[in-house]
C-alpha positions, -999 to 999 in steps of 0.1 A, spaced: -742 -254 893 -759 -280 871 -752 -303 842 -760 -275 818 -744 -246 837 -709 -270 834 -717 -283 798 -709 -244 786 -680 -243 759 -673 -282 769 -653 -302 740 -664 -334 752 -701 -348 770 -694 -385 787 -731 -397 797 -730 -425 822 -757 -415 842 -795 -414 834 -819 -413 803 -832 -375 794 -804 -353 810 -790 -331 780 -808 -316 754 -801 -305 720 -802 -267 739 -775 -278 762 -748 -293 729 -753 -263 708 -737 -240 741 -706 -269 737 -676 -259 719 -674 -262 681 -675 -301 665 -678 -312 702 -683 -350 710 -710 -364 733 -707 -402 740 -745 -406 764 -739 -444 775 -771 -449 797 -789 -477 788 -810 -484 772 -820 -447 769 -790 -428 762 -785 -391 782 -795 -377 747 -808 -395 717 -783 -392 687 -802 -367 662 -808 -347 691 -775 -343 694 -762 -340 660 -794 -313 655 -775 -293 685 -740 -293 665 -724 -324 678 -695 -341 653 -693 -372 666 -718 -389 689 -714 -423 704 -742 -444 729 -741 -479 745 -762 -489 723 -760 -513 692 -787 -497 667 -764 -464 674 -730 -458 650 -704 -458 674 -711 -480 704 -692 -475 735 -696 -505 750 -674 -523 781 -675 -556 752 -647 -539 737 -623 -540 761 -630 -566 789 -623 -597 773 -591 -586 759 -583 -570 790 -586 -604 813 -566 -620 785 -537 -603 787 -541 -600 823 -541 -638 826 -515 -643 796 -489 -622 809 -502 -631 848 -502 -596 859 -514 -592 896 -534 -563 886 -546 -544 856 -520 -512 854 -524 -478 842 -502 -489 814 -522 -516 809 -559 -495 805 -541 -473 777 -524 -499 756 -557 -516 755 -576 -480 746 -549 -475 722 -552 -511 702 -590 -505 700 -582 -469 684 -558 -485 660 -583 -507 645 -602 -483 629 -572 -472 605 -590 -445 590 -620 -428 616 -648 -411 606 -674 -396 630 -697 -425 620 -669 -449 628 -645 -440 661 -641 -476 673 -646 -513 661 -674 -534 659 -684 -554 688 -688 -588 667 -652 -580 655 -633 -615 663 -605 -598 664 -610 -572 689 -602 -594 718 -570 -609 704 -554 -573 696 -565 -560 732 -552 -589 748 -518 -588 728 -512 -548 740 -524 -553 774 -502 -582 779 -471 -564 767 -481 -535 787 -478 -558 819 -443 -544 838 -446 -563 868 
């Protein structure tokens, strides 16, 4: 089948592929209040209002002029810090989720405009780092 054969009844769209692929048509056959996050860049898998017009809740690109960015800034350089701090040998399971979970924590009260932190947070890297490192097992 196809991307909009599989998209039926889905809860959840995660875009990482190419500009263009999913239309409004294809989010209003998604589950009720589903979430699509369309990370291509810089032409998301479906533009925002085209997905909120087919019924999404909360929508989320790689993009900056977008609410909701889902961007690898987030987590990297907190992840190598606490990597380096605690001087894992690898980046765990463990490790992936603590740092998944101190970006969720940082936005105390969520809203479908607002499901992560800002990018040019100064203290996004600093909390990562602090979970990931304490994560760290080995």
């Amino acid at each position: 089948g196809s991307i909009h054969d599989a998209i039926e009844g889905a809860d959840v769209f995660i875009g990482l592929s190419m500009a263009g692929v999913l239309g409004r048509e294809d989010v209003a056959r998604m589950a009720k209040d589903s979430v699509v996050i369309a990370m291509a860049n810089p032409v998301p898998e479906i533009m925002p209002d085209e997905a909120a017009a087919g019924g999404a809740a909360v929508i989320g690109t790689g993009r900056s002029d977008f609410p909701n960015q889902v961007n690898n800034v987030l987590a990297f350089p907190g992840v190598f810090r606490g990597a380096l701090d605690a001087r894992a040998t690898r980046v765990t399971g463990a490790m992936r989720l603590a740092a998944a979970t101190a970006l969720a924590g940082m936005v105390p009260s969520p809203t479908a405009e607002r499901i992560l932190p800002s990018p040019l947070d100064r203290s996004v890297a600093p909390t990562v780092g602090k979970a990931v490192a304490a994560a760290w097992t080995g």
